[in-house]
C-alpha positions in Angstrom: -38.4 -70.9 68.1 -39.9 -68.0 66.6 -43.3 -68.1 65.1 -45.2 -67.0 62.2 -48.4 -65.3 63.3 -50.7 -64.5 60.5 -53.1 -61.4 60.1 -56.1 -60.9 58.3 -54.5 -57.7 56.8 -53.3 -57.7 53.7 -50.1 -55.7 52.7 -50.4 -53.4 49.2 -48.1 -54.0 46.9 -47.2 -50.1 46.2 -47.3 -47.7 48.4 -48.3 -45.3 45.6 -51.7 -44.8 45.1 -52.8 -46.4 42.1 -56.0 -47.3 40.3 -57.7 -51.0 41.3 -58.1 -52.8 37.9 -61.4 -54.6 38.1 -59.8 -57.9 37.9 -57.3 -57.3 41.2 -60.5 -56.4 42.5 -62.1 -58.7 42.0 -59.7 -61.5 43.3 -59.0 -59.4 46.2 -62.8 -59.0 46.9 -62.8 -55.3 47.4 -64.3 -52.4 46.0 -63.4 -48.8 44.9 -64.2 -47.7 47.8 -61.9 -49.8 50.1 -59.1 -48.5 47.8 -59.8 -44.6 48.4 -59.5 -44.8 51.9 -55.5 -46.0 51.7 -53.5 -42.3 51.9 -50.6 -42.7 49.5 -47.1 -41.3 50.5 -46.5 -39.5 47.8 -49.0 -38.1 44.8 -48.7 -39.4 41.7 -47.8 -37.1 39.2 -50.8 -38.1 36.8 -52.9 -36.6 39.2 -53.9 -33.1 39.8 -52.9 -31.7 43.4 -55.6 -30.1 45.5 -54.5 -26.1 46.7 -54.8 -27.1 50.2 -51.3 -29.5 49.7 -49.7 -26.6 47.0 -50.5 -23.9 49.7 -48.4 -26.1 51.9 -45.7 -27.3 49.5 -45.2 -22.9 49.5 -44.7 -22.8 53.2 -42.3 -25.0 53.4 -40.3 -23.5 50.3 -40.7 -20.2 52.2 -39.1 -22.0 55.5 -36.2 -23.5 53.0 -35.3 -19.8 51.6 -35.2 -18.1 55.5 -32.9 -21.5 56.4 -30.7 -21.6 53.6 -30.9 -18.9 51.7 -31.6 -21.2 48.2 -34.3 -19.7 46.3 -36.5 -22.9 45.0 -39.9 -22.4 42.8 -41.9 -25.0 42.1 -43.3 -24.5 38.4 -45.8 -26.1 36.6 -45.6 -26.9 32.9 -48.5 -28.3 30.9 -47.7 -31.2 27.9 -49.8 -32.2 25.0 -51.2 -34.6 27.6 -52.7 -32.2 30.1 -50.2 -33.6 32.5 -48.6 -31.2 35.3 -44.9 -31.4 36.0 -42.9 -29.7 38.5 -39.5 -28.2 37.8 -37.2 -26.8 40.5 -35.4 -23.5 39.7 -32.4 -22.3 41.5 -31.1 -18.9 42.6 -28.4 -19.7 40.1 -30.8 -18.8 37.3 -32.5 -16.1 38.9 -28.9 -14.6 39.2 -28.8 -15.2 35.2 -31.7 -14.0 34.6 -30.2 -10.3 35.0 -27.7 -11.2 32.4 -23.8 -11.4 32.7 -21.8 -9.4 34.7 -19.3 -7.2 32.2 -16.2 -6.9 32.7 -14.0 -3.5 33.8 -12.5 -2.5 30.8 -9.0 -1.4 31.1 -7.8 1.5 30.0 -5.4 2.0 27.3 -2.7 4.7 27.6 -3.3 7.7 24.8 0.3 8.6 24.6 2.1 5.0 23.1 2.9 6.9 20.1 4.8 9.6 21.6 6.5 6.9 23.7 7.2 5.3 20.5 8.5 8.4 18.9 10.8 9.4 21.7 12.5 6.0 21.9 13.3 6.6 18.3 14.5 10.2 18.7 16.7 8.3 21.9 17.9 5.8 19.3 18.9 8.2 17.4 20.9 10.5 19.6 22.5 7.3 21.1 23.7 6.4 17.3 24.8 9.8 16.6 27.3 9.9 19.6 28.5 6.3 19.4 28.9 6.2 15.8 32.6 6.6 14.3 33.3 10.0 12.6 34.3 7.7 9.4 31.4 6.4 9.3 29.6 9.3 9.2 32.3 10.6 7.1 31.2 7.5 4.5 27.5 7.9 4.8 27.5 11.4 3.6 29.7 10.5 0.6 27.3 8.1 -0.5 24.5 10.5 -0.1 26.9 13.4 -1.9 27.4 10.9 -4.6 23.8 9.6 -4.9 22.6 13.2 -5.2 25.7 14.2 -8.1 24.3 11.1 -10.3 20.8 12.3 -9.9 21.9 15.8 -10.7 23.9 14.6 -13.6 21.0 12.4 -15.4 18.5 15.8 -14.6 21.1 17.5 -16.9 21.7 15.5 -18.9 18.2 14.9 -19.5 17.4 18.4 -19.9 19.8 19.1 -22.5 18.7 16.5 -24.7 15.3 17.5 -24.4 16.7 21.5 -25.0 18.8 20.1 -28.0 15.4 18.4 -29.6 13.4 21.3 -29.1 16.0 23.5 -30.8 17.9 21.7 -33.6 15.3 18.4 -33.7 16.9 14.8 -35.3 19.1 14.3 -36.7 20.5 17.7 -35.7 20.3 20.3 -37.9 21.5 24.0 -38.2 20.7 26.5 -41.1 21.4 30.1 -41.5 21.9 32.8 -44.2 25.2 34.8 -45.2 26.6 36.7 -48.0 30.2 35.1 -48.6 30.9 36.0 -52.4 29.3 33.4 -54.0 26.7 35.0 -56.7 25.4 36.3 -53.8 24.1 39.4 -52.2 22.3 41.0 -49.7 19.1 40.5 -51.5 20.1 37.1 -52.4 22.1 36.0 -49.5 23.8 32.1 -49.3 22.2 29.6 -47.7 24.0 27.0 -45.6 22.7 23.9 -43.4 25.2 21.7 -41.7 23.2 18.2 -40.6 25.2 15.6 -38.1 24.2 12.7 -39.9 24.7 9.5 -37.9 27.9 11.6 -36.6 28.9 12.8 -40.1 28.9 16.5 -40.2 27.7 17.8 -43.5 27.9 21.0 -45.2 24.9 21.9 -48.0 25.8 25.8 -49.6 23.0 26.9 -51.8 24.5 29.9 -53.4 22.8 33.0 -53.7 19.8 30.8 -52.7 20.1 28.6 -56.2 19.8 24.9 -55.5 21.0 24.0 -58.6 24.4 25.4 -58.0 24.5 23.7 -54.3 28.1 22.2 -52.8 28.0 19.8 -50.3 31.2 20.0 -48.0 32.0 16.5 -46.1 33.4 17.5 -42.4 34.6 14.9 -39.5 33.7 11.8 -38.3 32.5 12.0 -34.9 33.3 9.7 -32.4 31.5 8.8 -28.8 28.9 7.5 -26.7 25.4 9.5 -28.5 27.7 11.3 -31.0 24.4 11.4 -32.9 23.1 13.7 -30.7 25.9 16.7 -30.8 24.4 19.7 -32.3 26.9 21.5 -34.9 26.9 25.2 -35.6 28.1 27.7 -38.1 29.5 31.2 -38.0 31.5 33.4 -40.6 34.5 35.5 -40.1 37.0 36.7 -41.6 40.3 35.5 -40.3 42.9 36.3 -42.7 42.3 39.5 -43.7 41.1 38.7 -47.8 37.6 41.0 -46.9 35.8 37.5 -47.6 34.1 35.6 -44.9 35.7 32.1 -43.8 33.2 29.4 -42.6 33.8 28.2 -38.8 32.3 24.8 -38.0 31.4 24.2 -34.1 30.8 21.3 -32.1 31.3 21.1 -28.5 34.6 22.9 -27.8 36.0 22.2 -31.1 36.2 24.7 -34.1 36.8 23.6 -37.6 38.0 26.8 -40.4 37.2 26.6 -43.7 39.1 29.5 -45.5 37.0 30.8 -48.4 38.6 31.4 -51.9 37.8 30.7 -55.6 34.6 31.1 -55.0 34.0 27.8 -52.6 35.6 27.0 -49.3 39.0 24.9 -48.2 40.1 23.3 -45.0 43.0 25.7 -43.6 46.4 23.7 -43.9 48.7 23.7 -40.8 50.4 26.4 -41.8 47.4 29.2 -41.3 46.2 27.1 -38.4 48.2 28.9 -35.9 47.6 32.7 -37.2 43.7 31.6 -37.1 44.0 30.3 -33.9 45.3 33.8 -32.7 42.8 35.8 -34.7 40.0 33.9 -33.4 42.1 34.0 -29.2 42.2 38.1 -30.3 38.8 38.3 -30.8 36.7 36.1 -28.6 35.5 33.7 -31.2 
């Protein structure tokens, strides 16, 4: 059987280095100086290193960096303690140190607009040879049509605005004649024909007496903005009496008044037709 053989040495209990307390010390009946003598594996990081071991510590991270190419610094940082500690730093952060790498930009073609604009231009070459002739036919009937309303409300528009400007609202017209009626060149007859709400009226003041005035009632007009129809007066003589008959005009229609008795008639059916040629005979 195996046996025990027992030593007068005494095994520590760390093999760190640590300070003897003074009652360990006592019981173990050693000093302060037994305890120096004992070489501790490894340092304790409380305590300071001498330059002798950090001069070595270099050498060997010298040997690691020619072996494996791994770049490893030992730094020391001081704490509010005054306690050293040593952090390791890789060739990883050396490598960051310079920043990130940036990346190739990639150019961007300058011509995507005119690509864009020819593939249109294609598009529409291709539609203008595949497309039916009837269609074409009805797009450009639309367009005519679009452009013959637009034309007609500018016109339309325009002579509106012409007619304001030149016989106002309601639509008046006034001139001066000498018909026979008291009158005279010096004294000429006044007339204004008004279309009142689509009424045509008649006012004679003559030889310029308002007192003496005669208001002559003409047609009813009918229509979409009859209102608006300017009416006009001339005076010729169309049956040959050397007196001046009053001609009322609106649109393409003329209205005679044959004068006599010293005021003015509608002409009867009968005197229509030989007025109709008179006026055909001389442009009125």
């Amino acid at each position: 059987m195996p046996v025990l053989e027992s030593t007068d040495h005494i095994t520590p209990r760390s093999a760190l280095r640590h300070r003897p307390i003074a009652e360990d010390a006592e019981k173990e009946g050693k000093g302060a100086k037994a305890t120096s003598s004992i070489t501790p594996v490894v340092q304790r990081a409380s305590r300071l290193r001498s330059k002798e071991t950090e001069e070595q510590e270099k050498g060997k991270d010298k040997e690691k960096e020619n072996v494996s190419g791994d770049v490893e610094e030992w730094k020391r940082t001081g704490d509010d303690d005054g306690v050293t500690k040593r952090t390791r730093a890789s060739s990883t952060q050396a490598a960051t140190a310079t920043g990130p790498k940036k990346l190739p930009k990639i150019p961007v073609p300058s011509n995507t607009a005119s690509k864009g604009s020819a593939l249109g231009k294609r598009i529409g070459e291709r539609f203008a040879i595949h497309a039916h002739p009837l269609l074409l036919l009805g797009i450009g009937m639309v367009i005519m049509l679009a452009l013959w309303t637009l034309l007609t409300l500018a016109a339309s528009w325009w002579g509106n605005t012409w007619n304001n400007i030149q016989y106002g609202y309601p639509r008046t017209f006034q001139v001066d004649m000498v018909v026979g009626h008291n009158d005279s060149a010096a004294d000429p007859s006044h007339f204004i024909v008004i279309n009142l709400n689509g009424r045509i009226e008649v006012i004679e003041f003559p030889g310029g007496d308002a007192s003496k005035a005669r208001i002559y009632i003409g047609p009813q007009l009918y229509g979409n903005g009859e209102q608006l129809i300017p009416v006009t007066l001339s005076f010729v003589d169309v049956n040959g009496n050397h007196q001046p008959d009053m001609i009322i005009h609106f649109q393409d229609t003329r209205i005679v008044y044959i004068n006599e008795n010293g005021g003015f008639r509608p002409a009867t059916p009968a005197e229509l037709q030989t007025v109709e040629q008179y006026l055909q005979r001389h442009g009125q």
